[in-house]
N, C-alpha and C positions, 0 to 999 in steps of 0.2 A: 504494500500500500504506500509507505514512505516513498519506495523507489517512482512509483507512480508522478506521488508528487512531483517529486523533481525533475523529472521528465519532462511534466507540465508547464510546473516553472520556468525552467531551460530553456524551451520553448517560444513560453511566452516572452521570457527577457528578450532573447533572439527575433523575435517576431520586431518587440519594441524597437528594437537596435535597428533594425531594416528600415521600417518606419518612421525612424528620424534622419535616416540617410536621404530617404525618398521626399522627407518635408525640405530636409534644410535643400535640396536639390530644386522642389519646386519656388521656395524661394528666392535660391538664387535667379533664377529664370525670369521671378517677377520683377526683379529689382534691374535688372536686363531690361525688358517691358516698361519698365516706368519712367527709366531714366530716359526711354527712346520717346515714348508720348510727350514729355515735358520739353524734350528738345525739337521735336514736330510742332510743337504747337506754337513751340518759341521763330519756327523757322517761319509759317504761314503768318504769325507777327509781323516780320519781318520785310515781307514779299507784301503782305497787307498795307504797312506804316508805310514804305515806300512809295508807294505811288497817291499817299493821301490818311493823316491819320484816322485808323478806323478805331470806333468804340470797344470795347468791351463785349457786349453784347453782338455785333457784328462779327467778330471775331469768334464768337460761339456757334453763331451760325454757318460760320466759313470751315470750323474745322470737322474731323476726319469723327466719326464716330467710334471711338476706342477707350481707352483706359481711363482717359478723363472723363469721358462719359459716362462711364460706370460708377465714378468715384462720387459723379454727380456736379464737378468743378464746369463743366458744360453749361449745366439748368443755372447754376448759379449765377455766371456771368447774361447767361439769356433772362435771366429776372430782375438786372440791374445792378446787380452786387458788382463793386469794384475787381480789378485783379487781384490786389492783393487781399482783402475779405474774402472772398473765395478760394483762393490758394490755401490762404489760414485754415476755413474751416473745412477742407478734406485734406491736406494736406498727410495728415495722421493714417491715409490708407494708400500712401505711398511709399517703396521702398526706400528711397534718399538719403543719402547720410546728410545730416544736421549742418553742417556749412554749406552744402549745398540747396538745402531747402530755404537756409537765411538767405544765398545770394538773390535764391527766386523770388523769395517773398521781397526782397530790397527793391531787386528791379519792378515788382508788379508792382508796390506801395510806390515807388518815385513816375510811374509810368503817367505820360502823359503832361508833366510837369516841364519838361522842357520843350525845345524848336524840334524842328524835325533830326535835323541832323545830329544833335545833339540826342534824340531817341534813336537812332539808327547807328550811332557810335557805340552807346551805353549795349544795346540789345546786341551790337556783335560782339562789343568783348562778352557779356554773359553765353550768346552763343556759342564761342570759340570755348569756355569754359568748361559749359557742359562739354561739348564733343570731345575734348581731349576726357571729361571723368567716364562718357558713354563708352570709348575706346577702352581707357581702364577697366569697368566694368565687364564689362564683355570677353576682353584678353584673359581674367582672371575670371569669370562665370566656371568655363569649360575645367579647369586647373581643380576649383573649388568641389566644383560637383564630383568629377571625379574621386577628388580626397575624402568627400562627404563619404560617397557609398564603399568608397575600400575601408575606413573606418568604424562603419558600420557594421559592415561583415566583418571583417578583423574581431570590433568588440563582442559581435554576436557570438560567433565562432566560441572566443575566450571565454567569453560567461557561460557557456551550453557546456562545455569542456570542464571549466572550476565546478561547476555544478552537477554534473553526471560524477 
């Protein structure tokens, strides 16, 4: 019967262990996903302000139905909400790392406060910012995941092993 148990146990640890290799992997993946919406939406900004400052809400309407959409950062701007209240309030179901989220939220809160050019200076360095972290991201997604699921197995393995 004991032996039973820990069989079961075994098991189950090892089950656990698989299934956080398999989370933190989907993770990675969204954070991949997220950092590329943020940086699309920043590029149709871009392509937008250029030929004529557009709104807020306009800009909701222009982009792509995806990750920000789901977050709800879309509805938010199309109901009037600034860029950076909006950013603010979903912000938190984005992957980001924290200087990266202040840079967005900086530029979304100062948006629209300057000349054009002056918006189209500011919006390519933020641009060029992200795409060098989107780069980052990305190069080190494939590396992570990886590491995730052989450490998993690894752990799974050792704890099935200490336990039998």
């Amino acid at each position: 019967m004991t032996s039973g148990f820990s069989v079961l146990g075994a098991a189950l640890v090892g089950l656990a262990c698989l299934l956080f290799g398999r989370s933190y992997a989907a993770y990675v993946k969204a954070r991949v996903s997220d950092y590329t919406a943020v940086l699309e939406f920043l590029e149709l900004m871009r392509r937008e302000i250029s030929c004529r400052l557009a709104t807020p809400a306009e800009l909701a309407s222009r982009a792509a139905r995806g990750r920000l959409a789901e977050i709800g950062f879309l509805d938010l701007l199309a109901g009037g909400e600034s860029l950076g209240s909006a950013f603010r309030a979903t912000s938190a179901r984005l992957a980001l790392d924290d200087g990266d989220m202040t840079l967005v939220c900086g530029y979304f809160d100062g948006f629209g406060g300057a000349d054009l050019e002056g918006e189209l200076r500011t919006l390519d360095a933020v641009i060029e910012n992200l795409t060098a972290r989107v780069a980052a991201v990305r190069a080190d997604s494939a590396s992570q995941i990886k590491l995730a699921r052989a450490l998993s197995v690894l752990f799974a393995l050792g704890t099935i092993i200490l336990l039998l």
